[in-house]
N, C-alpha and C positions, 0 to 999 in steps of 0.2 A: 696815397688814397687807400680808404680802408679795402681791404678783399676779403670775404667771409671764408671764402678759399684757400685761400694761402693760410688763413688763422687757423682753421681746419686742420690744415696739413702740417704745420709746426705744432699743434696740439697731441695730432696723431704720433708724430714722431717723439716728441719729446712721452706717451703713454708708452707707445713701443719699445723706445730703451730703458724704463723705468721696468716693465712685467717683462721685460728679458732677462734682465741684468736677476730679479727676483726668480724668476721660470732656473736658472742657471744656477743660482746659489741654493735654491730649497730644492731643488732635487738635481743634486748634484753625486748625493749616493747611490740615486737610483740609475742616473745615467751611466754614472763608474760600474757601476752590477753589469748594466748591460752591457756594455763595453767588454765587459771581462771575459763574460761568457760566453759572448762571443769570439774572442781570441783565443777559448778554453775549446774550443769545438773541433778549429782549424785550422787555428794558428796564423790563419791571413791578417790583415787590417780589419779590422772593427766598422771601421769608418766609411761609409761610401760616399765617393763626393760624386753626388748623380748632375749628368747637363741638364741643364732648364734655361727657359727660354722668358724673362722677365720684362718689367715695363719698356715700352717702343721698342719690342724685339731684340733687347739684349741679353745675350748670353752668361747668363751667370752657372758660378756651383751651388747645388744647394747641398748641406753636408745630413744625412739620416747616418743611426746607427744601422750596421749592415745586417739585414736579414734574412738574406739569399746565400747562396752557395758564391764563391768568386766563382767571377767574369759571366754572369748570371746575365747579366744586360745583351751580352753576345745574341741571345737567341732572338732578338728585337719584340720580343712579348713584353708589351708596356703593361697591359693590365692584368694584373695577378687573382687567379681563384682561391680560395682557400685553401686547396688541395692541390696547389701547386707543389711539383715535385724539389722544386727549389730551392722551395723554403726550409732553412733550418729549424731542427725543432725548437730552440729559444726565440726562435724568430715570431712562431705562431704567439706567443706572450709578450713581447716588444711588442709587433700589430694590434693585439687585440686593447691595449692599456696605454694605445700610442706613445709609449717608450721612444721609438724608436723616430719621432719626428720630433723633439725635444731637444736634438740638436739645430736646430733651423733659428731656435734664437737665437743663434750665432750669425746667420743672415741676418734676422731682423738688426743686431747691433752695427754689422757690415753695410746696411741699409738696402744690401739686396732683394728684401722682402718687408712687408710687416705682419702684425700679429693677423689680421684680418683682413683678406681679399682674395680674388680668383684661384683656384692653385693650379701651380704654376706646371706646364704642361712640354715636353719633348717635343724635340723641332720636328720630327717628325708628323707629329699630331697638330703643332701648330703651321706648319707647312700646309696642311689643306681645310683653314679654317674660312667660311665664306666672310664674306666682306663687312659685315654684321659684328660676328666673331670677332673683326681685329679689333673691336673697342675694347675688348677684353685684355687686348695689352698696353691700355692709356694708363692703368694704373699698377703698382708696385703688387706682388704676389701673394698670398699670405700663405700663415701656416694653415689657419685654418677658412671655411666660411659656409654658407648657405649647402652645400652641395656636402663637404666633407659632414655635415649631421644628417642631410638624407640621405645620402649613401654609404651612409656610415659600416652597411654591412656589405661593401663591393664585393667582399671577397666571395660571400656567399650565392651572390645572382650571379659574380660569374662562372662559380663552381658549374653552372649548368649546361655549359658553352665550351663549343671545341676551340671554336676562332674567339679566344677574350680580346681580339683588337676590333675586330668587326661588331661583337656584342657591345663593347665597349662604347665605337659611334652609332650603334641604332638605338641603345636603349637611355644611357646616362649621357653620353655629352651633350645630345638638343635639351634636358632640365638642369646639366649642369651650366652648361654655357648663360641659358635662360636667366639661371636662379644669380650667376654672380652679374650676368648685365642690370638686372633690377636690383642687386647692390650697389653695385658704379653708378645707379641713378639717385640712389638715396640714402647712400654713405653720408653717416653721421657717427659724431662718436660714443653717443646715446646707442646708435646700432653696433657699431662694434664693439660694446659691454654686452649685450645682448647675443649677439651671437659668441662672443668667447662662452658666456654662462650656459648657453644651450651646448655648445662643445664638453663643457664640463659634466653637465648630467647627461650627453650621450655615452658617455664614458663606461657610466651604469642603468639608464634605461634609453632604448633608442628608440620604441615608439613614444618616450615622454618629451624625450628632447623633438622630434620631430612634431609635434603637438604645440609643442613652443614657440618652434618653426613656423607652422600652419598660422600662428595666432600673429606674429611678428608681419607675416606676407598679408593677412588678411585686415594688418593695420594700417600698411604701405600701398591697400587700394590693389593688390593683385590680380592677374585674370585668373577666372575660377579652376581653371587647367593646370595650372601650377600648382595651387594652392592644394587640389588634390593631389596632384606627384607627391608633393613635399611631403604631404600626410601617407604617402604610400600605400592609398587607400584603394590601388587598383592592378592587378599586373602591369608589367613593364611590357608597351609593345615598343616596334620597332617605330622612329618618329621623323622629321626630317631636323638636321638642326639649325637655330635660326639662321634665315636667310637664304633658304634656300625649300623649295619644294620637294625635293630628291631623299630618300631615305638611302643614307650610305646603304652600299652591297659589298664593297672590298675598301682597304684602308691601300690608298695611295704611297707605293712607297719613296716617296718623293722628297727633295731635299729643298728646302727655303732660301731666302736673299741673305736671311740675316748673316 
């Protein structure tokens, strides 16, 4: 029996290994750069293979080049400022040119991810998501989607914050979580050319990409709350995320089933 679903999802896979397998081969100098440069620093591993918590709650690696100082995760600070002490100086140029998540096409070929959907989040964060939230792990992770173009400058909102894990859940996770549920609702592969293309011109302007954004959500029928976030047309206050009324005050540091 036909399934428009299942067609979907063998379309999507068979795009995901075709623009990896490409993502891999054309910039393959540029990952080697990075790479280097960062063994040229400090001599550790290049490579950070960070936990992530993927579709139905499984634990996958996802592999970034490393940006941080080793053993940098120690400090359990998931969300990074700009001026985080951390960070390596080549690292601020990996981040800014997403260099340094380039290597995840190697997920997407591993099938632990694909090029487009939710990203993919630390058990620790996904440990206290409300029950809303869990749809969020029905589908496979991506590298990129809705949220990584609007908050495409995290570094910089959280430069402002002492606690980036507390900033973290009041400000971005209730529109990130938001913005990738309303893709779980109207994944298509029409939308995911769309949003890769908006990731490309975030790359060099991020209020055009986020404009692209704005026009994508307000084609999908969006509420008008979002569709502002997206546009980032208003400060970031603290919000609840969905499913809940409570606006996080401290991040739980609590361990999960998975």
């Amino acid at each position: 029996m036909f399934n428009s679903n299942n067609t979907y999802l063998y379309i999507k896979r068979f795009f995901d290994i075709f623009i990896s397998v490409f993502i891999l081969i054309i910039f393959f100098p540029i990952i080697a750069l990075g790479i280097f440069s960062v063994w040229v620093v400090d001599g550790g591993s290049p490579i950070y293979n960070a936990p992530r918590i993927g579709i139905n709650g499984k634990k996958f690696t996802m592999y970034k080049i490393r940006t941080m100082v080793l053993n940098a995760e120690k400090s359990q600070i998931d969300t990074t400022s700009k001026d985080d002490s951390r960070i390596l100086p080549v690292g601020f140029i990996l981040r800014r040119f997403k260099i340094d998540e380039l290597l995840q096409a190697i997920n997407v070929l591993k099938g632990d991810m694909s090029l487009v959907g939710p990203r993919p989040n630390v058990d620790r964060e996904v440990s206290i998501y409300t029950k809303v939230e869990r749809n969020l792990l029905s589908v496979k992770p991506g590298i990129t989607d809705f949220s990584s173009i609007v908050f495409s400058d995290l570094g910089d909102i959280m430069s402002k914050y002492e606690d980036t894990n507390v900033a973290y859940n009041q400000l971005i996770r209730p529109w990130k979580s938001r913005l990738s549920l309303v893709y779980i609702e109207h994944r298509t592969l029409v939308l995911d050319i769309k949003i890769l293309v908006c990731t490309v011109v975030s790359i060099f302007s991020h209020s055009m990409a986020r404009v692209l954004v704005q026009n994508i959500l307000i084609g999908l029928g969006c509420d008008k709350k979002i569709i502002t976030v997206a546009g980032r047309e208003e400060v970031l206050k603290p919000y609840p995320p969905p499913g809940s009324k409570k606006i996080v005050t401290h991040r739980k540091d609590q361990h999960s089933n998975f």
